[in-house]
TIVO-2410 file (N, C-alpha, C; in nm, 3 decimals):
# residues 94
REC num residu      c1      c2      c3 atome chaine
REC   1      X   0.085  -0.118   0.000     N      A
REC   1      X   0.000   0.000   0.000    CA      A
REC   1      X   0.089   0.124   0.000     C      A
REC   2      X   0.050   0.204  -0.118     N      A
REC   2      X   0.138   0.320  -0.123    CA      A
REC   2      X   0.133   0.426   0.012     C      A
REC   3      X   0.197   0.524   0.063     N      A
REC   3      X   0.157   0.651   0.181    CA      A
REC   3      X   0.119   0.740   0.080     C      A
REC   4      X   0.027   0.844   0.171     N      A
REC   4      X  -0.052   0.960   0.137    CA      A
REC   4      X   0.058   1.050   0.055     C      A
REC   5      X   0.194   1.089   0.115     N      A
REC   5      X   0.278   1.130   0.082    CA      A
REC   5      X   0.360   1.108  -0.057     C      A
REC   6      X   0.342   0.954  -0.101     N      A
REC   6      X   0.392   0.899  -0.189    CA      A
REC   6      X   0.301   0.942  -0.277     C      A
REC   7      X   0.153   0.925  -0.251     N      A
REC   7      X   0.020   0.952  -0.368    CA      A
REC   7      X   0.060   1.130  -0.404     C      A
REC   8      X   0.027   1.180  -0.284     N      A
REC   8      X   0.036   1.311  -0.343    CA      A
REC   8      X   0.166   1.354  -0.408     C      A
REC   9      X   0.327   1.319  -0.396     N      A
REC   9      X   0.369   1.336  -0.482    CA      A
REC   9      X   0.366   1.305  -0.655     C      A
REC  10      X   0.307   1.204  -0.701     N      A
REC  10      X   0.295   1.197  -0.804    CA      A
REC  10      X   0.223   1.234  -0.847     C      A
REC  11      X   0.134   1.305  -0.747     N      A
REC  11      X   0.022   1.408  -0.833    CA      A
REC  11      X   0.074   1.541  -0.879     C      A
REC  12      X   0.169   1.619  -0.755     N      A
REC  12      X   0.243   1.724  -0.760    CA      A
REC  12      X   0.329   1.700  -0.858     C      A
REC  13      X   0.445   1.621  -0.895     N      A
REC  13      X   0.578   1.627  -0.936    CA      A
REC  13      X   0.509   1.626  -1.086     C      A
REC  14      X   0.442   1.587  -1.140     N      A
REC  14      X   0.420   1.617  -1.312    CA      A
REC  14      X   0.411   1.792  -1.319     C      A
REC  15      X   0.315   1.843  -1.228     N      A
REC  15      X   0.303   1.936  -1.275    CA      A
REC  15      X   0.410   2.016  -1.221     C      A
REC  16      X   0.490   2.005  -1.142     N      A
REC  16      X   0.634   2.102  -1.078    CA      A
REC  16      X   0.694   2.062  -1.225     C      A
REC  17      X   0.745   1.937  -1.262     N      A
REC  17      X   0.786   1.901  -1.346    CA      A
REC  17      X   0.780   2.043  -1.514     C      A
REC  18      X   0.649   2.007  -1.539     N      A
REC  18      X   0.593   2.089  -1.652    CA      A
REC  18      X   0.617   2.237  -1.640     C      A
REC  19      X   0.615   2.304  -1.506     N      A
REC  19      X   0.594   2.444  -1.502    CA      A
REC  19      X   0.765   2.459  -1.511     C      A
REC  20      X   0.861   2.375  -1.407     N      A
REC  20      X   1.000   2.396  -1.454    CA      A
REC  20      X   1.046   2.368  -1.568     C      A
REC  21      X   1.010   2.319  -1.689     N      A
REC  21      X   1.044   2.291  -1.785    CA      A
REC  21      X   1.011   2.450  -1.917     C      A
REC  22      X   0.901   2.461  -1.854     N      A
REC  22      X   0.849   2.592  -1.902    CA      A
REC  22      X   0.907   2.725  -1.917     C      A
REC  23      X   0.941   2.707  -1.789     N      A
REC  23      X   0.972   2.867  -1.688    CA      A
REC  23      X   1.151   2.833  -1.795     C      A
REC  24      X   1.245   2.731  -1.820     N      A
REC  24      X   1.370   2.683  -1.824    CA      A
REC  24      X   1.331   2.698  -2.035     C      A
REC  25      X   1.274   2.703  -2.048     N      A
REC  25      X   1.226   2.698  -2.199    CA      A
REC  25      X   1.239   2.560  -2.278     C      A
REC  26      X   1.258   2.439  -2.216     N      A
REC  26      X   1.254   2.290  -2.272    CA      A
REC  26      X   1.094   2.297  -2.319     C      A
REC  27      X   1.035   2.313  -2.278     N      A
REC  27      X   0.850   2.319  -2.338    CA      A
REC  27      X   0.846   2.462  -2.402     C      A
REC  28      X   0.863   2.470  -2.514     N      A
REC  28      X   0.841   2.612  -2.540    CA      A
REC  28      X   0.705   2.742  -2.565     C      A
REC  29      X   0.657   2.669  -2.454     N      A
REC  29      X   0.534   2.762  -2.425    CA      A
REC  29      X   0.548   2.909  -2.435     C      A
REC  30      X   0.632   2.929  -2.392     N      A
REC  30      X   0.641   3.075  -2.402    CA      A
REC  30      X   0.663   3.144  -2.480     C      A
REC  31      X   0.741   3.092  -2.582     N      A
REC  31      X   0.760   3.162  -2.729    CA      A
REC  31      X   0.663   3.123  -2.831     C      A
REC  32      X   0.588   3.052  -2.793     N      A
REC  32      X   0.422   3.041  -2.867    CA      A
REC  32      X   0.352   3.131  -2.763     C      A
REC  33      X   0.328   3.129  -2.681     N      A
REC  33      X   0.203   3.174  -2.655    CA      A
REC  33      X   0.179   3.366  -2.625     C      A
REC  34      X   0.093   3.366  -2.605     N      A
REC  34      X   0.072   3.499  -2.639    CA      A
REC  34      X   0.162   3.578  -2.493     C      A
REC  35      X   0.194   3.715  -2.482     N      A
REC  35      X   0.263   3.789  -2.361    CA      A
REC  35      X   0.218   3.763  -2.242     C      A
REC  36      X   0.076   3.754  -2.242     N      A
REC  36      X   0.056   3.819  -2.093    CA      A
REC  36      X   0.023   3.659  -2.027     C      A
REC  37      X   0.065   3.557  -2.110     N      A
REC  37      X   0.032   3.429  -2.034    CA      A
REC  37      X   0.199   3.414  -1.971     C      A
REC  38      X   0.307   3.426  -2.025     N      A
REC  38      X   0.417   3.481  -1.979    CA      A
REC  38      X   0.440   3.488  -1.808     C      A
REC  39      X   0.292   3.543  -1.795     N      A
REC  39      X   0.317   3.669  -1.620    CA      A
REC  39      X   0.281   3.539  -1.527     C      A
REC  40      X   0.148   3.488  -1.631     N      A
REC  40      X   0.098   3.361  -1.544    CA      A
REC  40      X   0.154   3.278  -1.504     C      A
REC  41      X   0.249   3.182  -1.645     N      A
REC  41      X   0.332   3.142  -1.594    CA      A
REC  41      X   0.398   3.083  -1.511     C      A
REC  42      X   0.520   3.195  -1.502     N      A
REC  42      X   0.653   3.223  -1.371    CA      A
REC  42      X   0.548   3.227  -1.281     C      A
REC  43      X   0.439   3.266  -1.261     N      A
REC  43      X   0.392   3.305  -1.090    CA      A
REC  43      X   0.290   3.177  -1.095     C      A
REC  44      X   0.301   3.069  -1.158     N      A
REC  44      X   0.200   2.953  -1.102    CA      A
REC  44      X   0.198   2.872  -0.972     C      A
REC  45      X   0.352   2.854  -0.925     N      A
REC  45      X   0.306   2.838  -0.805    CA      A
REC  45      X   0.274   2.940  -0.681     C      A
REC  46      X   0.303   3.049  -0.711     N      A
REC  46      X   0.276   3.134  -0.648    CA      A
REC  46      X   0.117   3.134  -0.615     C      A
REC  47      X   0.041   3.163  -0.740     N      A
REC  47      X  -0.120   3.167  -0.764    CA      A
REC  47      X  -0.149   2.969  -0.664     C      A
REC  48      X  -0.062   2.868  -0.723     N      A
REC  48      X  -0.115   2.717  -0.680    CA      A
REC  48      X  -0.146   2.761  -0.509     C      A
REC  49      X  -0.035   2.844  -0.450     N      A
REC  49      X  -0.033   2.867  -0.307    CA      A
REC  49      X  -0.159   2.940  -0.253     C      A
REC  50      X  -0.155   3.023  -0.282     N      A
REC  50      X  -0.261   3.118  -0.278    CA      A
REC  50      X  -0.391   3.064  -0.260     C      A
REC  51      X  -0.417   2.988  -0.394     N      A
REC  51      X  -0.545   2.876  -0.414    CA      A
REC  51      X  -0.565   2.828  -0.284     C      A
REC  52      X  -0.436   2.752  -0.232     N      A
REC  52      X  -0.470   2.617  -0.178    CA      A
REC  52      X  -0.447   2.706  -0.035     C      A
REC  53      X  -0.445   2.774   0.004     N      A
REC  53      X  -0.468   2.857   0.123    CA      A
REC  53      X  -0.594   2.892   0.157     C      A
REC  54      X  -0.654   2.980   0.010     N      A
REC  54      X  -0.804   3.028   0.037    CA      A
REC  54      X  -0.902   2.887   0.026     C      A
REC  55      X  -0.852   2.794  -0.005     N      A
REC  55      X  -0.938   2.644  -0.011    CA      A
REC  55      X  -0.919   2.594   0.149     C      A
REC  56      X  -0.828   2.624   0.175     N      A
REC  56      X  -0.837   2.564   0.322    CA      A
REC  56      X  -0.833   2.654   0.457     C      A
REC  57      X  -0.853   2.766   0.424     N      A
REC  57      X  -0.965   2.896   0.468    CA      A
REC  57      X  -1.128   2.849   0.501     C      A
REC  58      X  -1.198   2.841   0.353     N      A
REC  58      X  -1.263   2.817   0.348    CA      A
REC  58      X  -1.342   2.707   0.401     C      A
REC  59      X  -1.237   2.547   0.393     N      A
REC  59      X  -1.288   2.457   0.423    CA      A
REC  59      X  -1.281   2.478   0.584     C      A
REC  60      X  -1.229   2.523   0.674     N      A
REC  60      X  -1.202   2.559   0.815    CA      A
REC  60      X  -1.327   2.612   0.831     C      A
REC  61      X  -1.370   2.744   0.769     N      A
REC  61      X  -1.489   2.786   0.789    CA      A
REC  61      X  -1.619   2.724   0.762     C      A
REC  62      X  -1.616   2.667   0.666     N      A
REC  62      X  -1.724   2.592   0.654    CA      A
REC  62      X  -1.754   2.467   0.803     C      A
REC  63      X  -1.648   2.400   0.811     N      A
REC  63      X  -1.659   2.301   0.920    CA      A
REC  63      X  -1.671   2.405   1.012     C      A
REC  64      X  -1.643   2.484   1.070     N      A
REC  64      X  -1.657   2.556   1.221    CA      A
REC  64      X  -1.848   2.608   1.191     C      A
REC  65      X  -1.891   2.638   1.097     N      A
REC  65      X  -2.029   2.704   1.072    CA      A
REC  65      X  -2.116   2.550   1.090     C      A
REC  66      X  -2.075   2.473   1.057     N      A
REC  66      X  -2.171   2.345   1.030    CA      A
REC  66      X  -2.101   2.233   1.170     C      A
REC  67      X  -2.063   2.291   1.234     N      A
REC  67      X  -2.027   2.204   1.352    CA      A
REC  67      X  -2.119   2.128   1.415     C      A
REC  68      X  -2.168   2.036   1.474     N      A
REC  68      X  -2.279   1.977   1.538    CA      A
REC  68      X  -2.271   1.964   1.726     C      A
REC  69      X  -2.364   2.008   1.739     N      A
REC  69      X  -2.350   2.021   1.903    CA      A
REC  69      X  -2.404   1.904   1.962     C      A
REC  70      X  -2.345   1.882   2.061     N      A
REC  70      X  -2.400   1.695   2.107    CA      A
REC  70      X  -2.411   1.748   2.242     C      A
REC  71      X  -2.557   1.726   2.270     N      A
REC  71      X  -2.580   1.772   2.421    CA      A
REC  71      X  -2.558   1.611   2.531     C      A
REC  72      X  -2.551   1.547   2.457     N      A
REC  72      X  -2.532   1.440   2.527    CA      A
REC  72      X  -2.372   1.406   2.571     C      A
REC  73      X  -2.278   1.447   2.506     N      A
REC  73      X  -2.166   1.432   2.484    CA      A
REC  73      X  -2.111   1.533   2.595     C      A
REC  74      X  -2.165   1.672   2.598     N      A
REC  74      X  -2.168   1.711   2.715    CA      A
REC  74      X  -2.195   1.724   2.858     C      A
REC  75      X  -2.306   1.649   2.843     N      A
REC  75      X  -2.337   1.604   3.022    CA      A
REC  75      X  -2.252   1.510   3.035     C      A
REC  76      X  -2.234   1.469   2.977     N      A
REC  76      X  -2.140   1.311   2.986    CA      A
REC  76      X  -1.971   1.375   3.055     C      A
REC  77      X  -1.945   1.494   2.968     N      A
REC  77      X  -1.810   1.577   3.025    CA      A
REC  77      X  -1.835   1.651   3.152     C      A
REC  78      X  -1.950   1.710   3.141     N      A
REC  78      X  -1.958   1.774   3.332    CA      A
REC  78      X  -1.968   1.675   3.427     C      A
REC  79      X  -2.031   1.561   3.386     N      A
REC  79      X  -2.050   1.461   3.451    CA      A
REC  79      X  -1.895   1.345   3.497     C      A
REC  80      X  -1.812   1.379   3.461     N      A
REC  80      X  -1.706   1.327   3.399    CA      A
REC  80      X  -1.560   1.412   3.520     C      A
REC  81      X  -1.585   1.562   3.483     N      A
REC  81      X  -1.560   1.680   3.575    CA      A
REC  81      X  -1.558   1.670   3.668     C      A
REC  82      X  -1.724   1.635   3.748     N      A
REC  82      X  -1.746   1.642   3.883    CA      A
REC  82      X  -1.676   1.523   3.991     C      A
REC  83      X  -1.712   1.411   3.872     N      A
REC  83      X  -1.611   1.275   3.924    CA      A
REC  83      X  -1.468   1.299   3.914     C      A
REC  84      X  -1.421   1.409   3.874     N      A
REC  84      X  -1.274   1.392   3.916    CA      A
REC  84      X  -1.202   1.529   4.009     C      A
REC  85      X  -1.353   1.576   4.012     N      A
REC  85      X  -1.307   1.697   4.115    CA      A
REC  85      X  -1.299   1.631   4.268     C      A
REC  86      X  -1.452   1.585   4.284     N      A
REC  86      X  -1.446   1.469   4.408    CA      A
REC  86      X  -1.338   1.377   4.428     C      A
REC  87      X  -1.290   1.325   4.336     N      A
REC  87      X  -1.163   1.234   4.346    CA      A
REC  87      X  -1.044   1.279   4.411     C      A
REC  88      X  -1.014   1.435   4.379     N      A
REC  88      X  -0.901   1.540   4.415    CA      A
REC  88      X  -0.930   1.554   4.532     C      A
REC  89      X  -1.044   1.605   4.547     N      A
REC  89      X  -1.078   1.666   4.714    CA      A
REC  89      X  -1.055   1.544   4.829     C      A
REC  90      X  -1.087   1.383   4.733     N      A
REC  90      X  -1.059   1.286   4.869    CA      A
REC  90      X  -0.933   1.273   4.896     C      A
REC  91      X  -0.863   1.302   4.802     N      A
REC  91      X  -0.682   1.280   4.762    CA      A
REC  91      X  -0.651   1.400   4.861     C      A
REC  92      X  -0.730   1.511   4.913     N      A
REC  92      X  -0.672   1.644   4.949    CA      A
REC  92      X  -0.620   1.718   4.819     C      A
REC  93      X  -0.604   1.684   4.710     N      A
REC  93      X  -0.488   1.802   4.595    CA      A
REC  93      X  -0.605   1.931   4.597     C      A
REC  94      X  -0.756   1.918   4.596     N      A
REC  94      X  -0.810   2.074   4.594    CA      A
REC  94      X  -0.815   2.104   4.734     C      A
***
């Protein structure tokens, strides 16, 4: 079984691959294509970063807005609390 690490590099390394080949002029994209794709380019990983920042911005916010509250899960923790406050106080530590 491959690691997560192993998968996502071979997803990454084609395209690091392609954009350094580009930016180095072995793919000669740039002397075909029109100027202002040029700008795009050199700054693709720059823009890839950017992306994948405001994507995981977003996804943070989304999970914190759609969070689910478990009232049960909480009595269960005060309940949980009180048994180990009593525990301290027989110990003497409160």
């Amino acid at each position: 079984m491959v690691s997560q690490a192993a998968i996502y590099f071979f997803h990454i390394f084609p395209a690091i691959l392609l954009w350094f080949l580009s930016v180095m002029e072995f793919i000669p994209v740039l002397k075909y294509g029109p100027e202002f794709m040029h700008h795009y380019i050199l700054y693709a990983p720059l823009y890839a970063t950017l992306l994948l920042a405001v994507y995981a911005i977003c996804s943070i916010i989304y999970a914190v807005a759609t969070f689910n509250d478990c009232a049960a899960a909480k009595a269960e923790l005060i309940q949980e609390i009180k048994e180990a406050r009593e525990d301290l106080k027989k110990r003497n530590i409160i």
